[in-house]
C-alpha positions in Angstrom: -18.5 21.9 14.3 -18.1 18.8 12.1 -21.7 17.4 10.9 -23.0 14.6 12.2 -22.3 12.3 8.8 -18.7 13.2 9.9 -19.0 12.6 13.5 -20.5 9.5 13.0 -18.4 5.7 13.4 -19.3 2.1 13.7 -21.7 1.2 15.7 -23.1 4.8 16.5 -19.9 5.9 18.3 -18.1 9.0 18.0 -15.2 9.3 15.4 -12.4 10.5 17.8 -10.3 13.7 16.6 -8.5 14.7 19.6 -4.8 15.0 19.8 -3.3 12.2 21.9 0.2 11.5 22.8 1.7 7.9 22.0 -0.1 4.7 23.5 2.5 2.9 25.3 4.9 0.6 23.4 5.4 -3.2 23.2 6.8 -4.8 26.0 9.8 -7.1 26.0 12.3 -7.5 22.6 11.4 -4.7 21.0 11.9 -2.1 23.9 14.5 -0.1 22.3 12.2 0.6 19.1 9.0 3.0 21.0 6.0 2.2 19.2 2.8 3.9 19.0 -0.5 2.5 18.1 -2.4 3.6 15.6 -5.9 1.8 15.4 -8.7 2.8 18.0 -8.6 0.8 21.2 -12.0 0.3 21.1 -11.5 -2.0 17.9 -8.1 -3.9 18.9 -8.3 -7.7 17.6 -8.3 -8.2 14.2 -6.6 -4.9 12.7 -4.3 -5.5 9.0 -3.4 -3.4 5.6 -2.1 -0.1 6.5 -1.4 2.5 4.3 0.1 6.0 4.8 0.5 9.4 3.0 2.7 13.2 4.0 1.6 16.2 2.5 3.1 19.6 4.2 3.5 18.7 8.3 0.8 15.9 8.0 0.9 12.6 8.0 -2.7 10.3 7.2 -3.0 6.5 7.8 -5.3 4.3 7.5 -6.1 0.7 8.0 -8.6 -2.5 8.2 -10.4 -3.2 11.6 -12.2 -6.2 12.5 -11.6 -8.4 9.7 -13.4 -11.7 8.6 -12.3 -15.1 7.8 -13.6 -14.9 4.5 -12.4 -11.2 3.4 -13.0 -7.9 4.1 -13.5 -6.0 7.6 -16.4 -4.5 9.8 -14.8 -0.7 8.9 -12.0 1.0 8.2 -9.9 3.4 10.9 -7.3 6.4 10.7 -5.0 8.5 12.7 -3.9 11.6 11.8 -1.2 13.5 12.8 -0.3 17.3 12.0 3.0 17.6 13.5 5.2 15.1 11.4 4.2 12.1 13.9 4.3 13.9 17.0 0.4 13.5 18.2 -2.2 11.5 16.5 -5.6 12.2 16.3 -7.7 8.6 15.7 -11.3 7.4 14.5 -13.1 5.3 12.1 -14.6 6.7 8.9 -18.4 6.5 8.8 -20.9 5.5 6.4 -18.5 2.6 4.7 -20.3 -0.3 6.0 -23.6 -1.1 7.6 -22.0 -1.5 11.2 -21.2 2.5 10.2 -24.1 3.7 8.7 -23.5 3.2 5.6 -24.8 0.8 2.7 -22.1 -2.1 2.2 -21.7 -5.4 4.9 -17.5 -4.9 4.7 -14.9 -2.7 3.6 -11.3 -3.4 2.5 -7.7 -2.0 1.1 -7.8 1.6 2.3 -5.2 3.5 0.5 -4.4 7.5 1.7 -3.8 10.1 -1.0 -3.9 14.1 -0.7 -5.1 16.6 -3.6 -2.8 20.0 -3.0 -4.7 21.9 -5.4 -8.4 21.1 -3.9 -6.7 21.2 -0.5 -8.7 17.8 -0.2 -7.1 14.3 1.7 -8.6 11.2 0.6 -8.8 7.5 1.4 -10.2 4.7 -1.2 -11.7 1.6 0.1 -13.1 -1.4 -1.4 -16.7 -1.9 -0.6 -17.6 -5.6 -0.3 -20.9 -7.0 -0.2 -21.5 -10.7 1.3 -24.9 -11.8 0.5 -23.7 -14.5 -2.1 -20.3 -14.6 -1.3 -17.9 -11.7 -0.4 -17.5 -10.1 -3.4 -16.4 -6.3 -4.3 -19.0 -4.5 -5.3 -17.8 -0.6 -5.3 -14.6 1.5 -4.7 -15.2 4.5 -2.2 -13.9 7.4 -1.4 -13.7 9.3 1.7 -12.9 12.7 2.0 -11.5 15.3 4.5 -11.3 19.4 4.0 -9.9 19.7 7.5 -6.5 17.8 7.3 -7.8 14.8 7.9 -9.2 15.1 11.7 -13.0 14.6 10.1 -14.0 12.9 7.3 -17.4 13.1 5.0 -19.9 10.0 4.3 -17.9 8.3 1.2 -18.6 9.5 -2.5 -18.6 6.1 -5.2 -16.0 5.8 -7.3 -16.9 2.5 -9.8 -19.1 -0.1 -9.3 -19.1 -3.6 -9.8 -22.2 -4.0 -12.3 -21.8 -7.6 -12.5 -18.3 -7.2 -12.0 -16.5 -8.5 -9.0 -13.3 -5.2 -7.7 -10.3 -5.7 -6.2 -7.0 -4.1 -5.0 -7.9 -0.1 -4.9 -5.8 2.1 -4.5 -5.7 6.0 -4.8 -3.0 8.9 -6.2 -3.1 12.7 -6.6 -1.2 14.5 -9.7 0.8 17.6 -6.6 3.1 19.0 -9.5 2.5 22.1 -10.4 3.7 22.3 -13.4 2.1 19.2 -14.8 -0.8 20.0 -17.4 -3.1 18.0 -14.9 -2.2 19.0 -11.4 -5.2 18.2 -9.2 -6.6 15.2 -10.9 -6.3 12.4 -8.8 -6.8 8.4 -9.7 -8.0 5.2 -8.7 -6.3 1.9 -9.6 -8.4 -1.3 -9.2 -8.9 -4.7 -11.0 -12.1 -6.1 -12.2 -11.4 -10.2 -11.0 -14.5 -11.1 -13.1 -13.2 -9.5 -15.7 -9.5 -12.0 -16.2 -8.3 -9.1 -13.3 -8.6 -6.7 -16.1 -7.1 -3.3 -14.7 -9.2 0.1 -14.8 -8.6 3.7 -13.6 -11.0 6.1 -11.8 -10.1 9.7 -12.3 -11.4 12.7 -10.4 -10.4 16.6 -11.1 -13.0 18.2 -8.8 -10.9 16.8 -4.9 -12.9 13.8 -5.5 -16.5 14.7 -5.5 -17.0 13.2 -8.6 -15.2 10.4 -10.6 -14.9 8.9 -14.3 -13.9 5.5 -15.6 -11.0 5.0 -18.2 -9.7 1.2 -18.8 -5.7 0.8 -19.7 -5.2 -2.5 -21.4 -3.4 -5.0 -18.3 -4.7 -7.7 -16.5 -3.2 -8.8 -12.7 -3.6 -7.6 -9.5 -2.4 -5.1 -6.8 -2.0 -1.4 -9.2 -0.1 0.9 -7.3 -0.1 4.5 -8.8 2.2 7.1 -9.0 2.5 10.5 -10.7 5.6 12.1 -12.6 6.3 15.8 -12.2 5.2 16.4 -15.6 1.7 14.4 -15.1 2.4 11.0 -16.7 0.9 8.6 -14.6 2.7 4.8 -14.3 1.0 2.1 -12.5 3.4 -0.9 -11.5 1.2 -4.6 -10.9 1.6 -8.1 -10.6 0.1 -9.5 -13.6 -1.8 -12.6 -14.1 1.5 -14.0 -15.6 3.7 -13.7 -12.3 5.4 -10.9 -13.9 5.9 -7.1 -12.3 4.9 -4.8 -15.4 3.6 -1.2 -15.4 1.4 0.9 -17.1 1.9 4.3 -18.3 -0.6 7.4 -19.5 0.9 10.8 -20.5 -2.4 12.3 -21.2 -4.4 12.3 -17.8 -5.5 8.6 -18.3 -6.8 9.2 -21.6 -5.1 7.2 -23.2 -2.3 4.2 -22.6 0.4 2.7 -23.8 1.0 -0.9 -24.0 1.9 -2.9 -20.6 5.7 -3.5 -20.0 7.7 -5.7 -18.2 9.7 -4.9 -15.6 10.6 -8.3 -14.5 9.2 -11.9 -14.0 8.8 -12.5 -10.2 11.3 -15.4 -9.3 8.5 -16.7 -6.3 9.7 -18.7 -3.6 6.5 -19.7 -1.2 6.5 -18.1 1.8 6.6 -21.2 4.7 3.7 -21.6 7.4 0.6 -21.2 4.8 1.2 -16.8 5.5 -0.4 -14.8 2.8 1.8 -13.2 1.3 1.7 -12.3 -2.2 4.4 -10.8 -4.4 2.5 -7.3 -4.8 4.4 -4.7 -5.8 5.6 -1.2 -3.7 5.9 1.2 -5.6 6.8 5.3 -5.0 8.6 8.7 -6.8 11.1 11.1 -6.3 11.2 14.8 -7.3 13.0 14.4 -10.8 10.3 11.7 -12.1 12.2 8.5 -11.6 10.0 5.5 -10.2 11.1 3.3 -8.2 9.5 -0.6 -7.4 9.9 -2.7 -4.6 8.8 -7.0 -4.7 9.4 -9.9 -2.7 11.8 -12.4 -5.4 14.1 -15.1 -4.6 16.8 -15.2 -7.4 19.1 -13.8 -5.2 19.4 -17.0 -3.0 20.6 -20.4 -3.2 17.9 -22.4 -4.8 15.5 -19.8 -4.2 15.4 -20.7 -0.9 14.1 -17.5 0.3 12.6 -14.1 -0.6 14.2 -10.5 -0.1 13.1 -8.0 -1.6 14.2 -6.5 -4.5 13.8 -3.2 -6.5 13.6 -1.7 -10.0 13.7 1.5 -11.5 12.9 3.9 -14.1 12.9 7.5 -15.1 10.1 7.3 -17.2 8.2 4.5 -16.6 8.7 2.8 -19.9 12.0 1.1 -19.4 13.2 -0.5 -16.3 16.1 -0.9 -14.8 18.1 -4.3 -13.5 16.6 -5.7 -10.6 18.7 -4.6 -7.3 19.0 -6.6 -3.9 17.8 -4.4 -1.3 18.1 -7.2 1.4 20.8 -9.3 1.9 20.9 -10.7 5.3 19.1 -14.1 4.7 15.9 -15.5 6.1 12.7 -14.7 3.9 11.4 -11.5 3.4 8.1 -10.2 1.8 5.2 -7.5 2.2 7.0 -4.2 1.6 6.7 -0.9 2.2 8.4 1.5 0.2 8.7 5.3 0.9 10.5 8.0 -0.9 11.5 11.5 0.1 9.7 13.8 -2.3 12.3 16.8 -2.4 15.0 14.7 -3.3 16.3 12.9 -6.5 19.0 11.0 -8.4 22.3 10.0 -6.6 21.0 11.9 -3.0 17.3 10.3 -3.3 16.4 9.2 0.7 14.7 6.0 0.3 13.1 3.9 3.3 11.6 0.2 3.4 9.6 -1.7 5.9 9.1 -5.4 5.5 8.0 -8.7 7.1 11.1 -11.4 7.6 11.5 -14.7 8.7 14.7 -15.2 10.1 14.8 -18.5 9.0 12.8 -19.8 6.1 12.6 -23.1 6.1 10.1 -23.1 9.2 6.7 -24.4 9.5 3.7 -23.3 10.6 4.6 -24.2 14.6 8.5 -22.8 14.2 8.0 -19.6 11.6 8.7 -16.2 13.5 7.5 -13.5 11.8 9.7 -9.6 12.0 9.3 -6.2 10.5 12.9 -5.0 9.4 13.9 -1.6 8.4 16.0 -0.2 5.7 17.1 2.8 4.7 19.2 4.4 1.4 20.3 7.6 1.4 22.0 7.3 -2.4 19.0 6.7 -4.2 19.4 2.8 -3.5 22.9 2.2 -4.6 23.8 0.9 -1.0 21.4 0.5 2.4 21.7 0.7 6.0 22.3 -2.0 8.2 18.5 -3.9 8.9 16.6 -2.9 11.9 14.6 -5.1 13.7 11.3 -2.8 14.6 9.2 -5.8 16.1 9.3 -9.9 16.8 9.4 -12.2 17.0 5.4 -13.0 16.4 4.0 -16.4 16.0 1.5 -17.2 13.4 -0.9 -18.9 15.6 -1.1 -15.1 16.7 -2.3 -14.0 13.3 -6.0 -13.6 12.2 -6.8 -16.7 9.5 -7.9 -15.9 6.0 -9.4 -17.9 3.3 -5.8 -17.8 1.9 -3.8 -18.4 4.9 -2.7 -16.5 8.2 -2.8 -12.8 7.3 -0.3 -10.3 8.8 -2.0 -8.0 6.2 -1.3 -7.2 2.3 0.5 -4.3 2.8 3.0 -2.5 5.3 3.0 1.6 4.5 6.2 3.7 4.6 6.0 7.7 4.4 9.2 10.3 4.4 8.9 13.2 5.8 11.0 15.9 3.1 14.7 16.1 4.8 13.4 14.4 7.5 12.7 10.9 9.3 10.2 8.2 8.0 7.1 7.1 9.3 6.2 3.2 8.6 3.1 1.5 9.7 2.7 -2.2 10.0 0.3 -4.9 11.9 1.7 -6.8 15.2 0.2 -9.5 16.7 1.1 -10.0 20.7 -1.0 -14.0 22.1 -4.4 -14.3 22.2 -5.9 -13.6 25.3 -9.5 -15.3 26.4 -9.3 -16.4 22.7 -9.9 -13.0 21.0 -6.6 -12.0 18.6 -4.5 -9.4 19.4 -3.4 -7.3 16.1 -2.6 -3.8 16.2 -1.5 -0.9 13.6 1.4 0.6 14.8 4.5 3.4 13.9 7.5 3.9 15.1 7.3 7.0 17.9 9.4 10.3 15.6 9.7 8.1 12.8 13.2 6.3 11.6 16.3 8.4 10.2 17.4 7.3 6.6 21.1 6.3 6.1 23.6 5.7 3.4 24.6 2.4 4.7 27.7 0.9 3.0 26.8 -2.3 1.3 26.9 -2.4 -2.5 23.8 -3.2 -4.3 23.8 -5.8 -6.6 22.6 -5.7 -9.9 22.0 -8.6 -12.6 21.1 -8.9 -16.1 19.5 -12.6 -15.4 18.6 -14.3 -12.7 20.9 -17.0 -10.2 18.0 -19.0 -9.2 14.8 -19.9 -10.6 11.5 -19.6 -8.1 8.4 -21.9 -8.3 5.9 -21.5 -11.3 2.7 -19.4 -11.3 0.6 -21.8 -10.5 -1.9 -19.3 -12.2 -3.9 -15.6 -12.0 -3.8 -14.2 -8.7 -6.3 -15.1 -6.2 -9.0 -12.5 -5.1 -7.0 -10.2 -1.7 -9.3 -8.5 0.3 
């Protein structure tokens, strides 16, 4: 029987870890594409942030529920499934925030990771506190020991001190043959600190977690491991610039930040947040791969897609390819990569938000997810898919930095087989109370070769808007 500090969600109520089939889908235009919900229904409203992870026949997600105006979220929920996407079971981790038992007023950024070695999944959060102004004040882990159906009161991983965190987010060194295969990391920035980036590390599944400090500044860290244990961490710097970080000693030590390309911005219309942070995942030989929202692609910059980098090292980076090509303004990816596969057969996957026309307002933007798919390591995608839309963004919870679909869409593939995406959908308010779920696709979406060449570029065709500085705190 799980203990009670497992048991336990917000508000006193049972985490739930049955197996349930799919919730029914989304009526109307996106009929043809079953969705299933991922969130708990007893905390529909104001759900955002996703993140996924798939380790053996499991698939983890989790994501923000109940969020506030001015950042952060009443708790944090999952679903897990252990047949490749087939059944979820669903809950909310306990002892985050006080509405949960646990110590902190809100929680943000959960991000999914699995330790092989320690047989241990995990999901970071950002602990906020808002007694003089919402601030973040620790990184925490959860943890799970039974494949992610119950989950343990969080362990710390940093505090604040008079710091103020942002942006966590969590990888596990799986090779085998890497010198430190079952350490797993932490990636946040320290905003009071210029954004200054830091790394938690953990060789014990998590219990218990050290603090190492690479030298980058910026926002949005996302970590992943080599084969051979070098760990590269792709961010949007303070500078508007995509760069990455690189250790080949366990996080001991770091090289020097390098760029991987300057972000050509074009705003997205209808005050949306949406940031330019980055995607970023591996593939079995090593070689990273990065996904951003940039407009140099377009006339004038008069739109976002997004738009990819590589490199098989993580110290140099490759010409930036066009992923998306069919117009409109996309941002918010999600980028997923088949593990077991490399090189010229890599399977990649990306989910994404999209106006179909960008040059709307607040009253006449319509906000999609798309779908893409590469099944030649990126050379040339598949056809878009429209998963769900048109959504207006008087549907959207506000933020202090605009209507918020969420910072993040998730993408997972499932070796050889489909991938599983997550994203936020809003449907109208009804009786005033939003309506934004966490959903999937039902099975998950193949991954196809597509036929359109990718196009690649030494410099850029159009010029986006200046920085107009560091990031702004995104919780």
């Amino acid at each position: 029987m799980p203990s009670p500090a497992r048991r336990r969600g917000i508000g006193g109520l049972l985490t739930l870890v049955l197996l349930l089939p799919p919730l029914p889908a989304l009526a109307s235009s996106e009929a043809a594409v079953p969705l299933t919900e991922l969130g708990t229904g007893a905390h529909a409203g104001t759900q955002a942030g996703p993140d996924t992870f798939h380790a053996g026949t499991t698939v983890v997600a989790a994501q923000q529920i109940g969020r506030f105006f001015d950042g952060g979220a009443s708790g944090i929920a999952y679903a897990t499934s252990p047949d490749n996407g087939a059944t979820w079971a669903r809950g909310v981790l306990p002892g985050l925030t006080t509405s949960g038992g646990g110590a902190y007023g809100r929680v943000s950024d959960p991000s999914v990771a699995y330790d092989a070695r320690h047989g241990v999944w995990l999901i970071t959060s950002l602990a906020l506190t808002d007694e003089d102004g919402v601030k973040g004040a620790a990184v925490l882990t959860s943890r799970s020991t039974d494949g992610g159906l119950t989950w343990d009161d969080p362990v710390t991983t940093a505090v604040a001190g008079g710091g103020d965190l942002d942006k966590s987010w969590v990888v596990c060194d799986n090779g085998v043959r890497s010198p430190y295969y079952g350490r797993c990391y932490a990636v946040y920035d320290d905003v009071a600190a210029g954004n200054a980036i830091k790394v938690a590390r953990s060789s014990d599944g998590g219990l218990t977690w050290s603090q190492t400090g690479p030298s980058g500044s910026g926002q949005g860290g996302q970590p992943v491991v080599r084969p051979d244990g070098t760990l590269v961490v792709p961010y949007l710097s303070n500078e508007g610039q995509i760069r990455s970080l690189r250790s080949r000693d366990g996080g001991e030590s770091w090289g020097r930040s390098v760029l991987v390309a300057t972000v050509q911005r074009h705003r997205v219309a209808g005050g949306l947040r949406a940031a330019p942070l980055p995607s970023a995942e591996v593939d079995a030989a090593g070689t990273v791969y990065v996904a951003w929202s940039d407009c140099r692609f377009q006339l004038s910059c008069g739109g976002n897609d997004i738009v990819m980098s590589t490199s098989a090292t993580g110290a140099e980076w490759s010409h930036i390819l066009r992923v998306t090509d069919d117009g409109g303004d996309h941002f918010i990816p999600g980028l997923g990569v088949d593990p077991a596969g490399a090189g010229e057969t890599a399977r990649l996957a990306l989910a994404y938000y999209r106006y179909p026309t960008a040059a709307c307002t607040a009253a006449t933007c319509r906000l999609t997810v798309g779908y893409t798919s590469s099944a030649n390591g990126g050379a040339s995608w598949s056809a878009p898919v429209e998963l769900h839309g048109p959504m207006e963004l008087g549907w959207l919870a506000g933020s202090a930095q605009g209507r918020m679909a969420g910072d993040y869409i998730s993408t997972s593939v499932v070796p050889g087989g489909n991938a599983h995406v997550a994203f936020t959908a809003a449907a109208a308010p009804a009786g005033g109370a939003f309506d934004m779920r966490t959903y999937t696709v039902t099975g998950g979406l193949p991954i196809n070769g597509g036929g359109r060449p990718t196009l690649a570029i030494e410099a850029p065709i159009a010029a986006g808007e200046e920085i107009p500085g560091p990031p702004a705190p995104a919780r």
